[in-house]
CHARMM internal coordinates of N, CA and C (Angstrom, degrees):
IC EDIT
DIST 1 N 1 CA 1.4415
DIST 1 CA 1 C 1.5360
ANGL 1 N 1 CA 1 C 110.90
DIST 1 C 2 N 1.2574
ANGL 1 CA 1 C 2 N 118.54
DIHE 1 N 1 CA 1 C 2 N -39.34
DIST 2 N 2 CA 1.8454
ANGL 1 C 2 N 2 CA 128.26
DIHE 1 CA 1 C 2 N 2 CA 162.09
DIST 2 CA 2 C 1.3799
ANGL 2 N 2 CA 2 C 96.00
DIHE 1 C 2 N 2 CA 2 C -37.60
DIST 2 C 3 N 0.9803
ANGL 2 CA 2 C 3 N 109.49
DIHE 2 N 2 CA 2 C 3 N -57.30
DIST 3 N 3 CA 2.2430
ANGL 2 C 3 N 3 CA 102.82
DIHE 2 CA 2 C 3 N 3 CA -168.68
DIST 3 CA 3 C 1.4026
ANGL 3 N 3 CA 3 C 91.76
DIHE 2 C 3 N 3 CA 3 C -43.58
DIST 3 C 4 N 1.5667
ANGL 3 CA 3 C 4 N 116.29
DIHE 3 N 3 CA 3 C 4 N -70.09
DIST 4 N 4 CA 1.4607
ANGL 3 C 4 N 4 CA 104.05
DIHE 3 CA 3 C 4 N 4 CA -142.44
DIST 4 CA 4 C 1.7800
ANGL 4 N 4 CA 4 C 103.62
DIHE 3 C 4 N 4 CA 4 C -90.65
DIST 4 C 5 N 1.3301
ANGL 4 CA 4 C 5 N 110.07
DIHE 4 N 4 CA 4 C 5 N 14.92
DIST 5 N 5 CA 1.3339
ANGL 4 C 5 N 5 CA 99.07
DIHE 4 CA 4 C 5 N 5 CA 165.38
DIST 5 CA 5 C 1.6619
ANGL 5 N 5 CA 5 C 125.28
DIHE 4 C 5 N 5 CA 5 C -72.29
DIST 5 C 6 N 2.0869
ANGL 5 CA 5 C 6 N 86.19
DIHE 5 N 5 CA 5 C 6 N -39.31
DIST 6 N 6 CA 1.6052
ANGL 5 C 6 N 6 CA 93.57
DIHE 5 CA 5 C 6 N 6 CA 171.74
DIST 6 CA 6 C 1.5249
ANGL 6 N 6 CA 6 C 131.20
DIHE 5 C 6 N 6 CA 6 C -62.70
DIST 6 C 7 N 1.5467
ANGL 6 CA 6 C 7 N 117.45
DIHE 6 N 6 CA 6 C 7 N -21.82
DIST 7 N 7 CA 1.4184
ANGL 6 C 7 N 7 CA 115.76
DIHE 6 CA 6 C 7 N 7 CA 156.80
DIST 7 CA 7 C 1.7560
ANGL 7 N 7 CA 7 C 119.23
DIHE 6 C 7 N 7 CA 7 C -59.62
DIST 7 C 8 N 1.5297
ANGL 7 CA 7 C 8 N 98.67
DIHE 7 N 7 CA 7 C 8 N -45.44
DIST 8 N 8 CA 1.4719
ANGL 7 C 8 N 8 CA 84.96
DIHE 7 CA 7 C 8 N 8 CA -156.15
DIST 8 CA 8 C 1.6637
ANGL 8 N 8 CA 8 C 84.39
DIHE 7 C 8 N 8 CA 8 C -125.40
DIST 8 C 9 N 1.2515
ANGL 8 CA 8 C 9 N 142.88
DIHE 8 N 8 CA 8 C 9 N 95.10
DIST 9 N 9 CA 1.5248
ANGL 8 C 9 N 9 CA 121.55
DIHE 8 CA 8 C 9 N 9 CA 177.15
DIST 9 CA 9 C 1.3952
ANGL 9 N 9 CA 9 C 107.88
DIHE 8 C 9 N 9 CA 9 C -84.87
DIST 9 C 10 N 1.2844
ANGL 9 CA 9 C 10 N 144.05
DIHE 9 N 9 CA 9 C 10 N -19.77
DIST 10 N 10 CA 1.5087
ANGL 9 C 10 N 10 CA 146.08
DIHE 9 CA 9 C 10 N 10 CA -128.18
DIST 10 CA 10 C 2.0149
ANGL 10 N 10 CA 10 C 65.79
DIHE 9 C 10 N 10 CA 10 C -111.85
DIST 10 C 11 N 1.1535
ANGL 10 CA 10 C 11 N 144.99
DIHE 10 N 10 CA 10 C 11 N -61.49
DIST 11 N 11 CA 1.2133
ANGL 10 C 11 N 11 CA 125.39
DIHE 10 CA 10 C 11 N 11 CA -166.81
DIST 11 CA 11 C 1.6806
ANGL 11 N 11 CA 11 C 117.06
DIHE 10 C 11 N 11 CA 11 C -96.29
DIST 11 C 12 N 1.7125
ANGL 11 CA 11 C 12 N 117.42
DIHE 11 N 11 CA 11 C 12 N 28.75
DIST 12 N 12 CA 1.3796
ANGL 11 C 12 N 12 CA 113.71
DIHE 11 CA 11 C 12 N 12 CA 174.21
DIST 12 CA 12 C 1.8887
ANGL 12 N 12 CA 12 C 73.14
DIHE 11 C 12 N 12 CA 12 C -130.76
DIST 12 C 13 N 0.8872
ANGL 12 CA 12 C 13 N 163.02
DIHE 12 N 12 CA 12 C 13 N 31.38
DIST 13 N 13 CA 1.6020
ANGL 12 C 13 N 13 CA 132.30
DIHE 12 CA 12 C 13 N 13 CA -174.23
DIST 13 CA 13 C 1.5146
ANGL 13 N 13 CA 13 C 101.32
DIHE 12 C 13 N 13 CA 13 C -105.56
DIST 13 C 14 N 1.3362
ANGL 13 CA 13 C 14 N 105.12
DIHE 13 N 13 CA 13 C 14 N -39.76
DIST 14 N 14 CA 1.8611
ANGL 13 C 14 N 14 CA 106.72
DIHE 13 CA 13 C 14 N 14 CA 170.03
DIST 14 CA 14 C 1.9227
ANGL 14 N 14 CA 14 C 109.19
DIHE 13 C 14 N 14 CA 14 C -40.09
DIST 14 C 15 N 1.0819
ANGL 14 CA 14 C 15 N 94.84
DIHE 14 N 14 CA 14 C 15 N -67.78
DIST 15 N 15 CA 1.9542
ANGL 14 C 15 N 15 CA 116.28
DIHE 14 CA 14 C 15 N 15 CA -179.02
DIST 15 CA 15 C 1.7086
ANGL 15 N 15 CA 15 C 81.99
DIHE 14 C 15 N 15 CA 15 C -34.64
DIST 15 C 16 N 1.4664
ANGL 15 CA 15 C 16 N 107.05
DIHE 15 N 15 CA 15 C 16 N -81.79
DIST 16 N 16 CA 1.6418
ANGL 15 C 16 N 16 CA 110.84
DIHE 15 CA 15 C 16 N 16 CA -138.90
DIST 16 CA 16 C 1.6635
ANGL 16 N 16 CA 16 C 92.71
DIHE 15 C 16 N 16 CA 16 C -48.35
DIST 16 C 17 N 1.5958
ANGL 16 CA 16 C 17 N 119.28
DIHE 16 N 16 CA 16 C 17 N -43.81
DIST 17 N 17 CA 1.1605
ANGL 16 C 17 N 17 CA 115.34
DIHE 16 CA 16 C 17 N 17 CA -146.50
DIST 17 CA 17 C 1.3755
ANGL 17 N 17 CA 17 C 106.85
DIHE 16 C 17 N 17 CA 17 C -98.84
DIST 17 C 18 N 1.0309
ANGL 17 CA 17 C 18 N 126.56
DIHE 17 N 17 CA 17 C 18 N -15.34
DIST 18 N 18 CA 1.8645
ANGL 17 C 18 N 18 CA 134.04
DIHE 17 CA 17 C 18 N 18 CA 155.01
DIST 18 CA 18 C 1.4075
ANGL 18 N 18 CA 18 C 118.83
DIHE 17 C 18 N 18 CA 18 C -38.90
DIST 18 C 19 N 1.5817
ANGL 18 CA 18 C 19 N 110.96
DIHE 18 N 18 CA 18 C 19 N -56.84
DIST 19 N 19 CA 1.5615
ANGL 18 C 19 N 19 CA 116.30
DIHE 18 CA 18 C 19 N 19 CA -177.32
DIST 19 CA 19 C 1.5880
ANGL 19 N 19 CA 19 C 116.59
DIHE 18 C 19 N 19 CA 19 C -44.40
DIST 19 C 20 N 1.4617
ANGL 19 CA 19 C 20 N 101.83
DIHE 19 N 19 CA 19 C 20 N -81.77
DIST 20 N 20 CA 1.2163
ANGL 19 C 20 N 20 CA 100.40
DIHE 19 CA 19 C 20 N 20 CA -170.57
DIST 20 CA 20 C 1.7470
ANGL 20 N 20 CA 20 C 119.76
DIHE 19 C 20 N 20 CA 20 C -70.54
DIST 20 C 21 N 1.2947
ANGL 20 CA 20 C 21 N 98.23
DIHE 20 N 20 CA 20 C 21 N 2.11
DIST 21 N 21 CA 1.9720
ANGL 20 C 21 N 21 CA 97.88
DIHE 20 CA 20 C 21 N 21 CA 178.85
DIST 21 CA 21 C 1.7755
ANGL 21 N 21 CA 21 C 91.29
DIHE 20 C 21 N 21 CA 21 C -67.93
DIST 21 C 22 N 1.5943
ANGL 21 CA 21 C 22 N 115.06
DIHE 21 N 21 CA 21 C 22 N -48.21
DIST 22 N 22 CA 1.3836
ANGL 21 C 22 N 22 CA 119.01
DIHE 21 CA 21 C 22 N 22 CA -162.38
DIST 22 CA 22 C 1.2543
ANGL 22 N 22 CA 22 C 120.53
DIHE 21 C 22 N 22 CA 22 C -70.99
DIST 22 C 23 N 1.3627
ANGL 22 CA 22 C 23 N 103.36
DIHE 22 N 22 CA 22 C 23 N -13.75
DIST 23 N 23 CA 1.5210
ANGL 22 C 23 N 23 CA 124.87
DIHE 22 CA 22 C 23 N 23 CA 172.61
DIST 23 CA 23 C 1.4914
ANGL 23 N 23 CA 23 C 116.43
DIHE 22 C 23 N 23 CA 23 C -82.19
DIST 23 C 24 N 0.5517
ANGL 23 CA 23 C 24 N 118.59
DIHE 23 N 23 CA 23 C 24 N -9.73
DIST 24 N 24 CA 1.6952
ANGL 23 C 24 N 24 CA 125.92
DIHE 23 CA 23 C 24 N 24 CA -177.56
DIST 24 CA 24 C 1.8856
ANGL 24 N 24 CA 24 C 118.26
DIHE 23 C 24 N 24 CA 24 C 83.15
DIST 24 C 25 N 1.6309
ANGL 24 CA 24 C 25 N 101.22
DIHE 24 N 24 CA 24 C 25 N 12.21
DIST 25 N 25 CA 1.4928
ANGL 24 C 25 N 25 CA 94.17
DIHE 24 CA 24 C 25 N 25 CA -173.89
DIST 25 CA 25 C 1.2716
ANGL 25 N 25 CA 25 C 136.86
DIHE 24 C 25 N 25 CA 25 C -40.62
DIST 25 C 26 N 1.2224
ANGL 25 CA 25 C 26 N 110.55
DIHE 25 N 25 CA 25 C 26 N -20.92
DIST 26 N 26 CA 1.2903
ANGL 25 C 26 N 26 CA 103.39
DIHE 25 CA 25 C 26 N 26 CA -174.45
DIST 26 CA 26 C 1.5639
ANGL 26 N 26 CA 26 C 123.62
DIHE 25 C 26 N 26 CA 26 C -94.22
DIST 26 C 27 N 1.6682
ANGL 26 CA 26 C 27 N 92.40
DIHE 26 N 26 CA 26 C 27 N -20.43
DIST 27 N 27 CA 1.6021
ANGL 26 C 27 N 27 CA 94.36
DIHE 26 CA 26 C 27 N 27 CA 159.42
DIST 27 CA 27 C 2.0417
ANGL 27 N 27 CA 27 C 120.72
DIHE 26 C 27 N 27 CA 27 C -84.66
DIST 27 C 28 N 1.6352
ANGL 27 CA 27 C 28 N 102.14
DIHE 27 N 27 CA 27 C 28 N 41.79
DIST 28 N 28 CA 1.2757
ANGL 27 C 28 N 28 CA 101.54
DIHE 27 CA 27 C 28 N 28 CA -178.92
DIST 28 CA 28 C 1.3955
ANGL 28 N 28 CA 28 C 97.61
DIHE 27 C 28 N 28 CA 28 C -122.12
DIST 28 C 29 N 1.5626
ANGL 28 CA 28 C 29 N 125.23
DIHE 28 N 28 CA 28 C 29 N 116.27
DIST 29 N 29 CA 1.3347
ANGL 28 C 29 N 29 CA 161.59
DIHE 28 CA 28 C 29 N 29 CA -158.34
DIST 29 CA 29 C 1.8706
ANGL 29 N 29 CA 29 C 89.26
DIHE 28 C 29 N 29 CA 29 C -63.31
DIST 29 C 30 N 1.0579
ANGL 29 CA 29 C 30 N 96.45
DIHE 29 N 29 CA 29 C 30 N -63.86
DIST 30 N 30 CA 1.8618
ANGL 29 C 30 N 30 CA 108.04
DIHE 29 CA 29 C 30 N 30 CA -160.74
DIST 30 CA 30 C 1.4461
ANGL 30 N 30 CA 30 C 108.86
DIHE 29 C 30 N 30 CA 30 C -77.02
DIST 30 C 31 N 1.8456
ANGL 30 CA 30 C 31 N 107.94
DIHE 30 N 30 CA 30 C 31 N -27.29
DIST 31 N 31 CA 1.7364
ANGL 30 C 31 N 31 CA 109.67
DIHE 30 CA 30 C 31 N 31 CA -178.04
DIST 31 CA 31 C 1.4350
ANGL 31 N 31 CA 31 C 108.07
DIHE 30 C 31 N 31 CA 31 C -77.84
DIST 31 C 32 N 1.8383
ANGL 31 CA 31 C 32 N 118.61
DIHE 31 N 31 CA 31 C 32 N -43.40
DIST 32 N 32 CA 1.1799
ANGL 31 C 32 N 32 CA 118.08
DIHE 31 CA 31 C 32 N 32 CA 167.60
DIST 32 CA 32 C 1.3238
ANGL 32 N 32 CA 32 C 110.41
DIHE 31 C 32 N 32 CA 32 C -49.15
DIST 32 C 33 N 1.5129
ANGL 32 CA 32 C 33 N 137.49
DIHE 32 N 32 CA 32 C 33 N -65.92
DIST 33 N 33 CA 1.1896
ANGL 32 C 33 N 33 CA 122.30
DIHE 32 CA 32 C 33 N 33 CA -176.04
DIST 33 CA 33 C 1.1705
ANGL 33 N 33 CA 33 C 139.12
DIHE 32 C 33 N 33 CA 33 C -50.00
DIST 33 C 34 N 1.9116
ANGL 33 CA 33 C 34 N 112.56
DIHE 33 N 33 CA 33 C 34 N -22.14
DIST 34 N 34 CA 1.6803
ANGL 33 C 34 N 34 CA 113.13
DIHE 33 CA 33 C 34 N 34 CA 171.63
DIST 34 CA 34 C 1.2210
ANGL 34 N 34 CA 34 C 110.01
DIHE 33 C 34 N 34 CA 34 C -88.79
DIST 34 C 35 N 1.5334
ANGL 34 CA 34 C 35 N 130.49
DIHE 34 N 34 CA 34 C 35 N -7.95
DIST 35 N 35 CA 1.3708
ANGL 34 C 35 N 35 CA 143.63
DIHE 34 CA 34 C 35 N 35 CA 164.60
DIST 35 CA 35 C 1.8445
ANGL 35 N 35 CA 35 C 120.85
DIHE 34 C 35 N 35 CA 35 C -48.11
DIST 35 C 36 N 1.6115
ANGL 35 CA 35 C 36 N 73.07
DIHE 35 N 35 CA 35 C 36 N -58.12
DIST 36 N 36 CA 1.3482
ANGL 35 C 36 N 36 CA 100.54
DIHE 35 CA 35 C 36 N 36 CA 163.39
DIST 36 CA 36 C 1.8799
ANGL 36 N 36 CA 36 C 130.98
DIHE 35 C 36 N 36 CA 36 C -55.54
DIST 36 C 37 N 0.8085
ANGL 36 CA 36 C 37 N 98.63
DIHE 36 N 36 CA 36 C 37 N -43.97
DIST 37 N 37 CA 1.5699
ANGL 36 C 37 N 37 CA 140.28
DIHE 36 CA 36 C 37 N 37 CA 165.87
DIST 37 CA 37 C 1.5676
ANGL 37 N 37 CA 37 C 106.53
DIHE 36 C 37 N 37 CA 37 C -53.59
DIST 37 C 38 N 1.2105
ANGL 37 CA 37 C 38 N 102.04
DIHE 37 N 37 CA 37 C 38 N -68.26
DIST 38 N 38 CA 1.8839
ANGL 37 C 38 N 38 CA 107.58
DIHE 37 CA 37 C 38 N 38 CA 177.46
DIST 38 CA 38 C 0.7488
ANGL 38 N 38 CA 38 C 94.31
DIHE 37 C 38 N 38 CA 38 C -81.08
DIST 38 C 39 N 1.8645
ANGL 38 CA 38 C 39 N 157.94
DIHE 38 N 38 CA 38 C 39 N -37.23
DIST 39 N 39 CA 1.9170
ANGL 38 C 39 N 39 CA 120.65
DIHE 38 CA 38 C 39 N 39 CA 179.15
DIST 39 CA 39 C 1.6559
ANGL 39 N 39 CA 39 C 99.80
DIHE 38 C 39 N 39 CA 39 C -71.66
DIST 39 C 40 N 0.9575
ANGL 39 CA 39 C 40 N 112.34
DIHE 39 N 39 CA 39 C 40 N -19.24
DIST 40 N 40 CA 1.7983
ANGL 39 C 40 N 40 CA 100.90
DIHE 39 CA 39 C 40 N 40 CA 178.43
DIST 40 CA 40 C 1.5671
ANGL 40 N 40 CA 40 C 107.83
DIHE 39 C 40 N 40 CA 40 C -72.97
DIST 40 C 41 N 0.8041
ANGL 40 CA 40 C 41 N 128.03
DIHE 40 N 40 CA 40 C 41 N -33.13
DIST 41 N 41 CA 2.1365
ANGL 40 C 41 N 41 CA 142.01
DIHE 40 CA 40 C 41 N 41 CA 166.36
DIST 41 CA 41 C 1.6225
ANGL 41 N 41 CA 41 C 99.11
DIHE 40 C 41 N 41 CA 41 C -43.14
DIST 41 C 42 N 1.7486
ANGL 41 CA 41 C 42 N 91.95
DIHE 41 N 41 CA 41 C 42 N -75.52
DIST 42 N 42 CA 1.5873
ANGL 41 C 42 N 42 CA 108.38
DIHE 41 CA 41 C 42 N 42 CA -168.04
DIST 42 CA 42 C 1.4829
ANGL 42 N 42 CA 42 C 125.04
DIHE 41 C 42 N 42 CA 42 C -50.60
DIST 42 C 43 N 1.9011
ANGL 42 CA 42 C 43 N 92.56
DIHE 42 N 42 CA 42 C 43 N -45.20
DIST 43 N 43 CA 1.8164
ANGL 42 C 43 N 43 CA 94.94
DIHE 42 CA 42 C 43 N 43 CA -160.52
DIST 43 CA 43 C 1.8776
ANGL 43 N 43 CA 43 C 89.77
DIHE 42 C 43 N 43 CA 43 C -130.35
DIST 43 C 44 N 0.7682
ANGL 43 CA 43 C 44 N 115.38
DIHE 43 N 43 CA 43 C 44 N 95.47
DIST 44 N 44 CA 1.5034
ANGL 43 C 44 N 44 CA 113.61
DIHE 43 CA 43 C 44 N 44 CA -165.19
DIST 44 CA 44 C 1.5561
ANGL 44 N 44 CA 44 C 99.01
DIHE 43 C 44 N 44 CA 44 C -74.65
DIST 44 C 45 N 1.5559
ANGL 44 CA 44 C 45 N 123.73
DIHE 44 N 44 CA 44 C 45 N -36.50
DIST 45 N 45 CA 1.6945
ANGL 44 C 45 N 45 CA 113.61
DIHE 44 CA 44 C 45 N 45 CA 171.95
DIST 45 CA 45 C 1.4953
ANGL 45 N 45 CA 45 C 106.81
DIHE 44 C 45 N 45 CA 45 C -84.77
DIST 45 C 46 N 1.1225
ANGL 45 CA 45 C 46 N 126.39
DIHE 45 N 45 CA 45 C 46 N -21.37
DIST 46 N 46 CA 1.5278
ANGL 45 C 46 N 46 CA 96.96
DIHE 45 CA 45 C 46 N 46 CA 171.00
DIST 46 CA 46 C 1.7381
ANGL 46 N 46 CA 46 C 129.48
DIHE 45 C 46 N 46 CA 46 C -51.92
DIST 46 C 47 N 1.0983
ANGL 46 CA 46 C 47 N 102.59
DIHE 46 N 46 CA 46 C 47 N -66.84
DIST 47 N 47 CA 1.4148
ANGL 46 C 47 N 47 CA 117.69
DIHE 46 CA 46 C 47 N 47 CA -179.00
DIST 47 CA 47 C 1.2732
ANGL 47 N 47 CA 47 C 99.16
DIHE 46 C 47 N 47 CA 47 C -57.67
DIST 47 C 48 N 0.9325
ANGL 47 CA 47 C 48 N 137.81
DIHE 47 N 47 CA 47 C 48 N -55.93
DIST 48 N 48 CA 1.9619
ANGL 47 C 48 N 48 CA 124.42
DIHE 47 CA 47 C 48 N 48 CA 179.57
DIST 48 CA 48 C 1.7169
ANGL 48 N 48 CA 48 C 100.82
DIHE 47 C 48 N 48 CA 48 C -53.33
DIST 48 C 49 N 1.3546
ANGL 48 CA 48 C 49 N 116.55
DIHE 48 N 48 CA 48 C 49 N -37.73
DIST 49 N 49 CA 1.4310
ANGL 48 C 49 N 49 CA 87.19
DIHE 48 CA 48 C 49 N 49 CA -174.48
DIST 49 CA 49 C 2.0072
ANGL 49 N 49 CA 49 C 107.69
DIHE 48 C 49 N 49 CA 49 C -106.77
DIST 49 C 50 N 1.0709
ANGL 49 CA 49 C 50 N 105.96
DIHE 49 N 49 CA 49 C 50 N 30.84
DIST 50 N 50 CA 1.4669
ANGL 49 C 50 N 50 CA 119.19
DIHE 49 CA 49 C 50 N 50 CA 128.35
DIST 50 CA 50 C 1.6240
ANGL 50 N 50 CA 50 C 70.56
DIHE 49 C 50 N 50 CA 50 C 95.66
DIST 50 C 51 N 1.1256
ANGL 50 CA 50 C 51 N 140.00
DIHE 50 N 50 CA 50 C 51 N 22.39
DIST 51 N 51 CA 1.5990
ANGL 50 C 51 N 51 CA 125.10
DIHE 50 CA 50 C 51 N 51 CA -173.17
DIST 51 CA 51 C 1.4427
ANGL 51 N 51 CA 51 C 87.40
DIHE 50 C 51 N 51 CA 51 C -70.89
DIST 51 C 52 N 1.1577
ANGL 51 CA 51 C 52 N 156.71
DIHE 51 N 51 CA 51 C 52 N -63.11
DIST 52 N 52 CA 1.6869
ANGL 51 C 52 N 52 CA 153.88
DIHE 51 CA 51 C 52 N 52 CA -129.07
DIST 52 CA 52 C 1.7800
ANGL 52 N 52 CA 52 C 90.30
DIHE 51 C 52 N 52 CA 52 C -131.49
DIST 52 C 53 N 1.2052
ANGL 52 CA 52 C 53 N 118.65
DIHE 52 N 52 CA 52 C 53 N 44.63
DIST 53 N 53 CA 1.4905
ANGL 52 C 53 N 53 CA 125.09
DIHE 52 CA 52 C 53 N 53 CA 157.98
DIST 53 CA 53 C 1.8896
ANGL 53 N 53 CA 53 C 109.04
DIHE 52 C 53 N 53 CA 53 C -126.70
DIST 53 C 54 N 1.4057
ANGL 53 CA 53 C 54 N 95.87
DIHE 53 N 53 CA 53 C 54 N 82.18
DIST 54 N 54 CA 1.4628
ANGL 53 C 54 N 54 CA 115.76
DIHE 53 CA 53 C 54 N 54 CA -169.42
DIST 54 CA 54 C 1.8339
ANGL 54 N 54 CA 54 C 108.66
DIHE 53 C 54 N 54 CA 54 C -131.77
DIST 54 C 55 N 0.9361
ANGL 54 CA 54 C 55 N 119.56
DIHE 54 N 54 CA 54 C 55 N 103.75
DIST 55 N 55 CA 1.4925
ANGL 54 C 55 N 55 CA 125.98
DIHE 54 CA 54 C 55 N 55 CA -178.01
DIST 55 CA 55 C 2.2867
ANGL 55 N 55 CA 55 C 111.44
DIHE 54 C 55 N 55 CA 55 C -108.93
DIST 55 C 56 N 1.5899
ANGL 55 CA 55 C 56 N 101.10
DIHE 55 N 55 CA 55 C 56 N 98.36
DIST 56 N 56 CA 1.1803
ANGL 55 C 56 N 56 CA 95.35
DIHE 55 CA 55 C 56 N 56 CA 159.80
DIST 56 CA 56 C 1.5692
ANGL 56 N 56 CA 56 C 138.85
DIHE 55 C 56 N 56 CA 56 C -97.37
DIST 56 C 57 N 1.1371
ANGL 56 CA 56 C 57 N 125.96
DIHE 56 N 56 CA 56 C 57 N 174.92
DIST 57 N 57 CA 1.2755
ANGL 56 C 57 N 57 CA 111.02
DIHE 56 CA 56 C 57 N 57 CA 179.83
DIST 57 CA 57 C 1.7571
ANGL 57 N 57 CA 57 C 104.04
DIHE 56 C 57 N 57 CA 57 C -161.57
DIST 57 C 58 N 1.5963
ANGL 57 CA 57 C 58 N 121.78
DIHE 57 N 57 CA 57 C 58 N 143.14
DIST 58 N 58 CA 1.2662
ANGL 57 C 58 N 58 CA 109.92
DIHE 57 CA 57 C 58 N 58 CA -151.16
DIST 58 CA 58 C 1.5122
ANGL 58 N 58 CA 58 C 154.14
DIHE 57 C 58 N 58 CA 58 C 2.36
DIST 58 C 59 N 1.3999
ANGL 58 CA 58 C 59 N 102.88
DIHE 58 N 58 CA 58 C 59 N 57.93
DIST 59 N 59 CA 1.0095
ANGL 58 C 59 N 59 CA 141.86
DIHE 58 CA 58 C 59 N 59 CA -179.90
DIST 59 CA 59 C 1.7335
ANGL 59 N 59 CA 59 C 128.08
DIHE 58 C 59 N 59 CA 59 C -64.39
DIST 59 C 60 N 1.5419
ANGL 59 CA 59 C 60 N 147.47
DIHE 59 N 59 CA 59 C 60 N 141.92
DIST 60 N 60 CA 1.5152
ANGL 59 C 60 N 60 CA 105.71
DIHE 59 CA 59 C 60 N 60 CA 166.53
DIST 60 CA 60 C 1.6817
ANGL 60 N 60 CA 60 C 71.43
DIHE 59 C 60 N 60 CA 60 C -141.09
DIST 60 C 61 N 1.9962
ANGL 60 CA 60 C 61 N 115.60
DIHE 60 N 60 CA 60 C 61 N 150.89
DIST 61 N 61 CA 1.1737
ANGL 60 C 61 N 61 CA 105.14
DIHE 60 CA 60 C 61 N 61 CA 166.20
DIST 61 CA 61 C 1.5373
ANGL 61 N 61 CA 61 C 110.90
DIHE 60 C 61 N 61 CA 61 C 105.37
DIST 61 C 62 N 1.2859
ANGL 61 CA 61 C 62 N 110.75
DIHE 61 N 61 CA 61 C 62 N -30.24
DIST 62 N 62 CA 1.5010
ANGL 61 C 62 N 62 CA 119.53
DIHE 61 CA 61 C 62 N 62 CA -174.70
DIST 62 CA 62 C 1.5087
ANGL 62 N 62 CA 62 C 129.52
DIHE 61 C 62 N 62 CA 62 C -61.76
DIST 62 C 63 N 1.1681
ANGL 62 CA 62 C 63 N 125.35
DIHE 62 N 62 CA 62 C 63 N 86.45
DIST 63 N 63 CA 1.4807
ANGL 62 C 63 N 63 CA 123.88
DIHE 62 CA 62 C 63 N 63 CA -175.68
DIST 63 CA 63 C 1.4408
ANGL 63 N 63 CA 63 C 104.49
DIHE 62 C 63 N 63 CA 63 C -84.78
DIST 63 C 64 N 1.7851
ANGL 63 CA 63 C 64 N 118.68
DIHE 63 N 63 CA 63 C 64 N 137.18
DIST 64 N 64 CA 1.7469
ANGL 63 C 64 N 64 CA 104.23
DIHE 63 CA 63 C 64 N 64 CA 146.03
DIST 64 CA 64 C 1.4850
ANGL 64 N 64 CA 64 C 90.64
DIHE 63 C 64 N 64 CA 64 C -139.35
DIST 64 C 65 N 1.8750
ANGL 64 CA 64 C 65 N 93.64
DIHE 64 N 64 CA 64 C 65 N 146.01
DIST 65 N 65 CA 1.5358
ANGL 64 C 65 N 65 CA 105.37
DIHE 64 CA 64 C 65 N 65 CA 167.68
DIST 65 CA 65 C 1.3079
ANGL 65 N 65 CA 65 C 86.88
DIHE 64 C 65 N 65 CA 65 C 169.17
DIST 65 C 66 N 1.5904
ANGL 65 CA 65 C 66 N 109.24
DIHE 65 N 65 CA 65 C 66 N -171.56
DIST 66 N 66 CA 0.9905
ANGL 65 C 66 N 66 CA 121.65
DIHE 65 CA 65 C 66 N 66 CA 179.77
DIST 66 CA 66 C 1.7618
ANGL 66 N 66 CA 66 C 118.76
DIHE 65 C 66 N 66 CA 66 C -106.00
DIST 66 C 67 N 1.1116
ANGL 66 CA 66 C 67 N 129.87
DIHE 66 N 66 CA 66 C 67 N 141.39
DIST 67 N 67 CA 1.2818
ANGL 66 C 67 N 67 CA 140.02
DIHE 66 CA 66 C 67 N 67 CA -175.34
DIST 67 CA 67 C 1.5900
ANGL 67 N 67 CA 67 C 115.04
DIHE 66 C 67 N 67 CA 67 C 45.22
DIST 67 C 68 N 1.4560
ANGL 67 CA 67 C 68 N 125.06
DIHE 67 N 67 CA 67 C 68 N 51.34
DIST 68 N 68 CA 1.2392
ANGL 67 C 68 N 68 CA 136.63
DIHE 67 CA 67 C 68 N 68 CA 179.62
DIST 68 CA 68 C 1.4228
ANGL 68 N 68 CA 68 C 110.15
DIHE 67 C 68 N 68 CA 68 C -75.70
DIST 68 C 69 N 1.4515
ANGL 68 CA 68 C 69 N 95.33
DIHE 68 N 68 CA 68 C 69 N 176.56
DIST 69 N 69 CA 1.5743
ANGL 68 C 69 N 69 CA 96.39
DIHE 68 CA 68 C 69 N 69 CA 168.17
DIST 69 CA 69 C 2.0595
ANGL 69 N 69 CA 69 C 93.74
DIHE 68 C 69 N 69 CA 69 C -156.30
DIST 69 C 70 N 1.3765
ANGL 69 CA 69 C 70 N 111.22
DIHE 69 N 69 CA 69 C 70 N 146.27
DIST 70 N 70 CA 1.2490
ANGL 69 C 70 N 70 CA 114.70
DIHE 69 CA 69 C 70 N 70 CA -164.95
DIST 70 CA 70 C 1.3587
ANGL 70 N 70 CA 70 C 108.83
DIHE 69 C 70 N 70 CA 70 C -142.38
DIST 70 C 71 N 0.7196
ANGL 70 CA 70 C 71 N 127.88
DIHE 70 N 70 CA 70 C 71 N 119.66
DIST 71 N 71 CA 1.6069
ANGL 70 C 71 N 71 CA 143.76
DIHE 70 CA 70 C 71 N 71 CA 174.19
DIST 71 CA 71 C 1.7142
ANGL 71 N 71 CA 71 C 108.42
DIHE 70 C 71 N 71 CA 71 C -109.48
DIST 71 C 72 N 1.6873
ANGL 71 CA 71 C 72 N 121.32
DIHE 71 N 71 CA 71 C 72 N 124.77
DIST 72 N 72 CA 1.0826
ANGL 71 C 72 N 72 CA 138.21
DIHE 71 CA 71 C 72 N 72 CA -170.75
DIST 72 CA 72 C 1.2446
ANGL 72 N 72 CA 72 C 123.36
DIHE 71 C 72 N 72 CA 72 C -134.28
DIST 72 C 73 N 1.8544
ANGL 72 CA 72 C 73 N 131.26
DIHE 72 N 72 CA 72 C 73 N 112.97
DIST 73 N 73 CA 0.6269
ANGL 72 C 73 N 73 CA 123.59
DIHE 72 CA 72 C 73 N 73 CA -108.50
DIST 73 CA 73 C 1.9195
ANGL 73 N 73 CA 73 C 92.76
DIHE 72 C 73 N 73 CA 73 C -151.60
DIST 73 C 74 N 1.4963
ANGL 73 CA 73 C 74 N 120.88
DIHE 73 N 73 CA 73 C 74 N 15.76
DIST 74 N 74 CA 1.0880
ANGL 73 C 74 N 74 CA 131.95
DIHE 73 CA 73 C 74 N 74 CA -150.04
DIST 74 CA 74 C 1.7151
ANGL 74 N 74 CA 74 C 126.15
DIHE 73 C 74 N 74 CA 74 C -60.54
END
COOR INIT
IC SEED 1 N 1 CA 1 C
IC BUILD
C-alpha cells in the first residue's frame, strides 16, 4: 500500500491514517516509543530539535505537520 501511496497520497492518506487512529495507537506506550525511534533513524535533526516532540491528549480536530490542510466536521 506504501507503493501506491507514493503515486497518489492525497487519495491513500485517509486509509493509512484511519487504521491506527481507530486502534488506539497513540495511546500505545511502546508503539509511540519505536515511532519515536524511527523518526530518530529517518530524520536525525528533526527530533533533536523537538519538531515531532508533540504530546496530545483529549483532543478532537488536532492537526500537526507541515503544510496540511484540515477540514472539520463535528
Amino acid at each position: 500500500m506504501l507503493a501506491e501511496y507514493k503515486s497518489a497520497p492525497q487519495k491513500w492518506e485517509g486509509l493509512l491514517t484511519a487504521e491506527p487512529t481507530e486502534a488506539g495507537a497513540a495511546q500505545d506506550d511502546d508503539l509511540v516509543a519505536a515511532a519515536k525511534a524511527l523518526l530518530e533513524l529517518i530524520d536525525q535533526s528533526g527530533p533533536k530539535s523537538g519538531k515531532y516532540n508533540v504530546k496530545i491528549k483529549d483532543s478532537k480536530g488536532v492537526q500537526v505537520g507541515d503544510g496540511n490542510l484540515q477540514v472539520n466536521k463535528f
